[in-house]
Each structure stands twice: as structure tokens, then as C-alpha cells.
C-alpha positions in Angstrom: -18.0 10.0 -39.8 -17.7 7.2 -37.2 -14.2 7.0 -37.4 -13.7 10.7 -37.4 -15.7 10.1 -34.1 -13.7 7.7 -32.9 -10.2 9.2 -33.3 -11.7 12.5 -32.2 -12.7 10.8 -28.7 -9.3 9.7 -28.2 -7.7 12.5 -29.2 -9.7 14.8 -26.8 -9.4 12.0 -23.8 -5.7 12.1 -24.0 -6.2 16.0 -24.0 -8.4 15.7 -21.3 -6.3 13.9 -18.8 -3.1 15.8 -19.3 -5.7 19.1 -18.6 -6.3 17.1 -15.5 -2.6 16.7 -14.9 -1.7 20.1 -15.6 -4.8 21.3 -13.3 -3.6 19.4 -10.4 0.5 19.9 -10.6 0.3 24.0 -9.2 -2.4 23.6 -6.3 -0.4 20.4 -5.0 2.9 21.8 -5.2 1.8 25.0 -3.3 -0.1 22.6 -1.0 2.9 20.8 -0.2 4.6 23.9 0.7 1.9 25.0 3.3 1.4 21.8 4.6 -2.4 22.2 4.1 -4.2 19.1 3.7 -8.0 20.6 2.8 -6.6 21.9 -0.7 -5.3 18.9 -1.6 -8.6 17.0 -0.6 -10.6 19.5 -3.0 -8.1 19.0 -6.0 -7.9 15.5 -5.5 -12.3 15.5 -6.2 -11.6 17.7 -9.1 -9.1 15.2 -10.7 -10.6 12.3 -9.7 -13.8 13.7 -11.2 -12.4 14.8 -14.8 -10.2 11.2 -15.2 -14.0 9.6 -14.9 -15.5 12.1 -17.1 -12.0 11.3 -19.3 -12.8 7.2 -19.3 -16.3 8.2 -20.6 -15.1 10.2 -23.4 -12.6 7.1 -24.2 -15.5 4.6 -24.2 -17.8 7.3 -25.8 -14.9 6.8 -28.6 -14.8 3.2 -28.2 -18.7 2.9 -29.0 -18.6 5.0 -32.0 -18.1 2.4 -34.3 -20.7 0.0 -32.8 -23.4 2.1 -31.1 -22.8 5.7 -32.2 -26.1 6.7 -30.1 -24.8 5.2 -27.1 -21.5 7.1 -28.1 -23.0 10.7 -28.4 -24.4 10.8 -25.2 -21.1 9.8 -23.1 -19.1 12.0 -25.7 -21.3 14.6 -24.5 -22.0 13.8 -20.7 -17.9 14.2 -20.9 -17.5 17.1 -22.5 -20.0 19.1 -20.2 -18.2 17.2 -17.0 -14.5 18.2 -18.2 -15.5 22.0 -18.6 -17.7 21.8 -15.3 -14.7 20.4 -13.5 -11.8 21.8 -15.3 -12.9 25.0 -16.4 -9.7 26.6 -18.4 -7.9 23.4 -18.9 -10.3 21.4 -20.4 -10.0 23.9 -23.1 -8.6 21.1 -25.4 -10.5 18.5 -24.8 -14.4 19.8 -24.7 -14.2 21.1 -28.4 -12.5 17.4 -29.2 -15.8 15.7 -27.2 -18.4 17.6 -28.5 -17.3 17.5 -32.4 -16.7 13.7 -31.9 -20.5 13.7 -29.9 -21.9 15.3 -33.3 -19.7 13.1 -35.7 -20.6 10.5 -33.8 -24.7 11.3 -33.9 -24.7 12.7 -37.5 -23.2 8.9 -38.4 -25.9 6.9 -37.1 -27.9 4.5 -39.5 -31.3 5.8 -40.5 -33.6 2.7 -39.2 -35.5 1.4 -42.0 -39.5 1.4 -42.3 -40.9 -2.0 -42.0 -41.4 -2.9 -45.7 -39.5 -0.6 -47.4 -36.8 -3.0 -49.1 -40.3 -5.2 -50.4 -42.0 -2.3 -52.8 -41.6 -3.1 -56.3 -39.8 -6.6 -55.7 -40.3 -9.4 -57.8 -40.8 -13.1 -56.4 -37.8 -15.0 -57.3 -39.0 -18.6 -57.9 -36.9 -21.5 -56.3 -35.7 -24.1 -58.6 
């Protein structure tokens, strides 16, 4: 499931940032056009907004192996950012990060009860 996790993570970043790209190419070009520097301030926040919320997906995808925990949460805190900033284009991308947030979660370790592995074991004496 971690791997599923993983390869999930980086499919939906690479989703995510060409959402981004896509996002930004209209409102620029017709910005260009008018000459109108506000709109261009606006949609530069909103990309720079979803390529962070994009390198948090990636290292949410990076930690799934190692720290699946850890990896649910930025997998998550990504997903919700990319729809927040992206809306429609991030249409890709937020299913990818939030199956690869619950793969991720789902293939966690149980932790172990202190003394568990020591019911029922037998000594082994040391030559």
C-alpha cells in the first residue's frame, strides 16, 4: 500500500503542476493583452500557491515509504490546498492526493504492545 502511495503522490503532483500551468496560461495571455498588471499579481499567488501545495504532495510521496503518517498528512494538507487554490483544474490531481493520503495511512505499522512478542516464549539457554 506504501508504494501504491508513493506512485500515487507523484502521479497526482505531476497532475497538479501542469493544473497549475494550465490555470495560469489564459489569465496571463489576456493580461498581456490589456496591459493589466493586478491580474497578473493575483494569478501569480494562485500559482505560486498550488506549486507549494504541489512540493508537499511530492514529499508527502517521498515519505510514504519511510513515515507514512508523516505522509498522509502533507498528502492531505495538498490535496485540500490544490482544490482551494485551483478549483476546476486541480481536478486531476486532488483524487490522486487524497487516495495516496489513505493508501498511505491504511499502510502504517500497527505499533506493538510492550510485551507482546514475550507471551508463551521459552528461554533459550546459551551454550
Amino acid at each position: 500500500m506504501r508504494v501504491t502511495a508513493l506512485v500515487l503522490g507523484i502521479l497526482g503532483g505531476i497532475g497538479g503542476i501542469l493544473g497549475a500551468l494550465s490555470a495560469m496560461k489564459g489569465p496571463l495571455v489576456a493580461a498581456g493583452f490589456s496591459g493589466q498588471s493586478n491580474v497578473t499579481t493575483g494569478i501569480a499567488l494562485i500559482a505560486i500557491f498550488s506549486f507549494i501545495f504541489c512540493v508537499a504532495g511530492f514529499a508527502g510521496a517521498g515519505f510514504a515509504l519511510a513515515k507514512p503518517r508523516l505522509a498522509a498528512l502533507l498528502l492531505l494538507i495538498a490535496a485540500i490546498g490544490l482544490i482551494l487554490s485551483l478549483s476546476v483544474f486541480a481536478i486531476f490531481a486532488t483524487p490522486l492526493f487524497l487516495l495516496a493520503a489513505l493508501f498511505a495511512f491504511l499502510g502504517r505499522r500497527p505499533k506493538k504492545k510492550a510485551g507482546a512478542d514475550d507471551v508463551g516464549a521459552t528461554p533459550v539457554a546459551s551454550q
